[in-house]
PLY file of the C-alpha trace (Angstrom):
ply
format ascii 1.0
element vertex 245
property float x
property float y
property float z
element edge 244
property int vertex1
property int vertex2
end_header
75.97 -210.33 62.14
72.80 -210.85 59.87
71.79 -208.76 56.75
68.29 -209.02 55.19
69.06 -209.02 51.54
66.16 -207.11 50.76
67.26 -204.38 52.44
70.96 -204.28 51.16
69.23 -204.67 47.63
66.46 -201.87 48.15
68.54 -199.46 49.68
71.28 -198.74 47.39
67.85 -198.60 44.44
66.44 -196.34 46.92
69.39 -193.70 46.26
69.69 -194.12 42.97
65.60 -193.79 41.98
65.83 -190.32 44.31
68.87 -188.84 41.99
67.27 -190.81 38.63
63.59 -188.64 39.13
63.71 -185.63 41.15
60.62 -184.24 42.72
58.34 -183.18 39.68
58.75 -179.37 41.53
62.28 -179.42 41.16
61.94 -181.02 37.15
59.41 -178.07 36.43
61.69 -175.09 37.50
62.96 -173.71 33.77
66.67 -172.58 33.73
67.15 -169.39 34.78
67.42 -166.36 32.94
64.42 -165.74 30.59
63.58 -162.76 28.30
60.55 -163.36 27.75
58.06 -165.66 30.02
54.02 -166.52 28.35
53.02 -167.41 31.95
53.91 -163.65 32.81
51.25 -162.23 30.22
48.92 -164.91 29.87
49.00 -165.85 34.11
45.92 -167.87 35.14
44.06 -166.78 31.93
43.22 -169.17 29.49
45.56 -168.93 26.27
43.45 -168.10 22.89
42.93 -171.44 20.53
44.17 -169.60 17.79
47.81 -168.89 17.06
49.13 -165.56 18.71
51.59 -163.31 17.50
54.03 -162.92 20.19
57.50 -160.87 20.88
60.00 -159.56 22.77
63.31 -158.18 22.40
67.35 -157.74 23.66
70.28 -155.94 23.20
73.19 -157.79 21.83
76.24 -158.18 24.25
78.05 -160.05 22.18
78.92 -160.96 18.10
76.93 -164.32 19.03
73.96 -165.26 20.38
71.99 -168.18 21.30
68.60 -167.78 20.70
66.49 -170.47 22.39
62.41 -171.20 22.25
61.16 -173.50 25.54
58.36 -175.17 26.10
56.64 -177.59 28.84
52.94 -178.64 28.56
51.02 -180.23 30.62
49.22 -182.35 29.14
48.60 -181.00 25.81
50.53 -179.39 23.18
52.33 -176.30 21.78
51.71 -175.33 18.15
55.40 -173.20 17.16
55.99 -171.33 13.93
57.38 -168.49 12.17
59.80 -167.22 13.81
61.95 -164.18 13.62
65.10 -162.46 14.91
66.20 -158.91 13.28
67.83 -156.06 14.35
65.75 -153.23 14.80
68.59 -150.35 15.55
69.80 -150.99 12.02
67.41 -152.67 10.08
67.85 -156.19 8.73
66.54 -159.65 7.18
65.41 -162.48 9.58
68.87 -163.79 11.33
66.98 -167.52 11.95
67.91 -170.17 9.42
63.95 -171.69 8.60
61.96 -169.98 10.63
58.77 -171.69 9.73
60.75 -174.69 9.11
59.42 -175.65 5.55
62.83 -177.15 4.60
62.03 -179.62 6.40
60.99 -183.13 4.28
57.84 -185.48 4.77
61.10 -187.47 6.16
61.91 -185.01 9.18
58.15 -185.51 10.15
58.09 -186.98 14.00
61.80 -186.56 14.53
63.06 -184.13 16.94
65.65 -182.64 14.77
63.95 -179.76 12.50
66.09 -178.53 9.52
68.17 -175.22 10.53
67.64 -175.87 14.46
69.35 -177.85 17.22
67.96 -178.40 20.30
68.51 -178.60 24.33
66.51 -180.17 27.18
66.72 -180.42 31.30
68.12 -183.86 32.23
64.81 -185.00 33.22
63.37 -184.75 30.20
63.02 -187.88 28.57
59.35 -188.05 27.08
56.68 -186.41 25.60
59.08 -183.38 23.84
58.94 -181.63 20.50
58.44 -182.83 16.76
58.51 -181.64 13.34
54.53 -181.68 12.51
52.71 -181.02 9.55
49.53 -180.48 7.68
48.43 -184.46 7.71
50.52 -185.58 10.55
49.76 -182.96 13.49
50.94 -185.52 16.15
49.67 -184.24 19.79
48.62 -180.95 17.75
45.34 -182.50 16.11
43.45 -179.14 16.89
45.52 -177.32 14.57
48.35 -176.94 12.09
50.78 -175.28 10.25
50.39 -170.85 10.94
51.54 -170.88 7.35
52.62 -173.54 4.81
53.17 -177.22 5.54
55.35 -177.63 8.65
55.15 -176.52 12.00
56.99 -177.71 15.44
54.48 -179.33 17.62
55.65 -179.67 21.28
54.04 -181.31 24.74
57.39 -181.58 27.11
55.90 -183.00 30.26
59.29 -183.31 32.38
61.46 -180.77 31.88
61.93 -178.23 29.77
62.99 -178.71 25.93
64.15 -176.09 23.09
64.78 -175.24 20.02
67.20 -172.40 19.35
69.86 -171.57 17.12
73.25 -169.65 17.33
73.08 -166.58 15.59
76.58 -164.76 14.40
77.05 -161.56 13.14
75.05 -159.32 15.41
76.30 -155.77 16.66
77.01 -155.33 19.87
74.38 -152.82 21.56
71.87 -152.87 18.89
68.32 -154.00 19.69
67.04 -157.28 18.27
63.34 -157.88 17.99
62.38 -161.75 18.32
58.72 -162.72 17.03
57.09 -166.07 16.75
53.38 -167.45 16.17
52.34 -169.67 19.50
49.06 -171.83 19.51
47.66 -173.98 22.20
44.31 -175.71 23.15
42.80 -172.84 25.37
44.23 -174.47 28.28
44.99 -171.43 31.24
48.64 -170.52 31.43
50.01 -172.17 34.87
53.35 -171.84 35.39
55.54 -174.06 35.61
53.21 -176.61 34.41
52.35 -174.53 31.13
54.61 -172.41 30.19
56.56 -170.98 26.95
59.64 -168.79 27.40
62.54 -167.66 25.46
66.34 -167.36 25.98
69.01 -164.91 24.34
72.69 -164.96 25.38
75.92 -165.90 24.33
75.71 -169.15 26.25
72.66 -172.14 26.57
70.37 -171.79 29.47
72.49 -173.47 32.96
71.72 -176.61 33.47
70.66 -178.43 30.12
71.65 -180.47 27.64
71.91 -180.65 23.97
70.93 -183.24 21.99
71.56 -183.95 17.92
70.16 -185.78 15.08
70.18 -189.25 15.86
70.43 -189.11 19.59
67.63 -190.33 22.26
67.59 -188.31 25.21
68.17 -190.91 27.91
69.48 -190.80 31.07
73.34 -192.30 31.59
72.12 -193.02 35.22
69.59 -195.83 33.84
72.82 -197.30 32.67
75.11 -197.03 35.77
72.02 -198.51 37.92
72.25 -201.92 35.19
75.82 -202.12 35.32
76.18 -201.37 39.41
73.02 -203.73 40.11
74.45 -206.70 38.38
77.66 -206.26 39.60
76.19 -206.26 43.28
74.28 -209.22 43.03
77.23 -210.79 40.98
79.15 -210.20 44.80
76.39 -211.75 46.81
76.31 -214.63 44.96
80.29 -215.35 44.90
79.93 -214.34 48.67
77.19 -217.39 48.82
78.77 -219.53 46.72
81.91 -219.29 49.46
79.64 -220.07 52.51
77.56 -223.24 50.68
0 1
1 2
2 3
3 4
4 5
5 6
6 7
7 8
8 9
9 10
10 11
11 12
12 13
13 14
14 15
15 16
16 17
17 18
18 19
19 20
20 21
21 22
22 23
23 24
24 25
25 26
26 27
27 28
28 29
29 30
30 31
31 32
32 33
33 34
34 35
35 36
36 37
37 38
38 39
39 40
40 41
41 42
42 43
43 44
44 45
45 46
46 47
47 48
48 49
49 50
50 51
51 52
52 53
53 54
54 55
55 56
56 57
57 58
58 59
59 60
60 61
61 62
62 63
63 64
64 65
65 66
66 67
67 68
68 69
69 70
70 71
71 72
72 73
73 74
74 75
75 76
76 77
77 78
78 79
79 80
80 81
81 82
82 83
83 84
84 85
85 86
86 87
87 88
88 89
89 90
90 91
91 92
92 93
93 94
94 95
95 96
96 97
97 98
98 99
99 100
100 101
101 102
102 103
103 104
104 105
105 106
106 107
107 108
108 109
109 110
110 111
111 112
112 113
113 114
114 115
115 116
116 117
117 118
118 119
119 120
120 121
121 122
122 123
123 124
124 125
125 126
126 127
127 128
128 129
129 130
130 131
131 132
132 133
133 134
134 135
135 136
136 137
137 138
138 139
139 140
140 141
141 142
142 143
143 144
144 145
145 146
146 147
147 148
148 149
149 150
150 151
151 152
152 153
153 154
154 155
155 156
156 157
157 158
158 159
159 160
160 161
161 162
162 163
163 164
164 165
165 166
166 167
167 168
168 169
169 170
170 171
171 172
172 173
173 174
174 175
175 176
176 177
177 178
178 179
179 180
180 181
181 182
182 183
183 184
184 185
185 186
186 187
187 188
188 189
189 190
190 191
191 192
192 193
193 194
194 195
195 196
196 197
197 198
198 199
199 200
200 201
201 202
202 203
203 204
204 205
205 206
206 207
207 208
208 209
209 210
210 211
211 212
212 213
213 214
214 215
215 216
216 217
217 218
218 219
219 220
220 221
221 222
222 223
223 224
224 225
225 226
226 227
227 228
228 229
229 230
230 231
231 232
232 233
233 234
234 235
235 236
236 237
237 238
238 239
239 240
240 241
241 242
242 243
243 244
């Protein structure tokens, strides 16, 4: 019996590139579970080009929570900064370590990796996600800045979802914590999923994402396992050729 080789080849790359990028409906669904959602306020209006104080709020269920800021833009950017988390049942300070991130260092500038935070993304994200900005380096942000001081986290995901957020200990369980942040954007209209901002609280990450630390690029393991199964392949074709000449 005869095989084309094309076919042998293009199939198996076929399966692979339908598992390696998803539908871009399926990579624009956020993980489940939101508190608070911008699309819900701001739906199909256009978001003001100045910063906006927003918040929301949850009850503790837990001594720890993760407290996580997403983003996805399409195709501009989100201006992120000064951000808050206190209890409001019994008054406190500001439970987030930086919160307008001006620990960070003319060095931290265009990494992913602000002082104080760590960070998660969908799988699919890969491009296009967050960095530390600031006043002389605004990166995607050039129509803005810093809401206060120098730094500011500038981000224009375009795959997935990515995140900042931070594990917060200490917290009584059944108080009321009040989150607040400062959110700017172009004046682009708020079209979820393709523009969208929401926040996370829980005593677990979002399902279905991934962290990521200093030093590490955000790159699919598949893009490996296609190299290494590939070669190997057309390593067996050719030994099977090599028999037959």
């Amino acid at each position: 019996m005869k095989f084309d080789l094309r076919a042998l080849i293009m199939c198996p790359l076929v399966v692979i590139a339908a598992g390696l990028f998803p539908s871009r409906a399926v990579a624009q669904n956020p993980p489940p579970g939101a508190i608070y959602d911008l699309a819900t306020t701001y739906a199909g209006t256009n978001f003001p080009n100045t910063y906006q104080s927003l918040s929301t709020n949850f009850v503790a269920d837990a001594t720890s929570e993760y407290v996580s800021f997403a983003f996805r833009e399409v195709p501009a950017y989100f201006e992120f900064d000064d951000a808050s988390v206190a209890d409001t049942t019994h008054p406190g300070p500001n439970l987030l370590s930086d919160p307008g991130f001006e620990s960070d260092t003319p060095g931290n500038v265009l990494t992913n990796f602000p002082v104080g935070w760590q960070r998660w993304i969908q799988p699919v994200d890969t491009s296009a996600i967050g960095v530390v900005a600031a006043t002389g380096s605004l990166y995607g942000c050039g129509y803005g800045g810093p809401h206060a001081g120098t730094y500011f986290w500038c981000d224009g995901s375009v795959e997935g979802y990515d995140a900042l957020y931070q594990q917060l200990s200490g917290l009584t369980i059944g108080d009321t914590y009040h989150v607040s942040w400062f959110l700017g954007d172009t004046g682009e209209v708020i079209n979820n999923p393709n523009i969208d901002m929401l926040v996370y609280a829980g005593d677990q990450l979002p399902v279905n994402t991934v962290t990521i630390g200093p030093g590490a690029v955000p790159e699919p393991s598949t893009l490996v396992m296609l190299g290494t199964g590939m070669t190997g392949f057309i390593t067996a074709i050719r030994a099977r050729r090599s028999r037959k000449a």
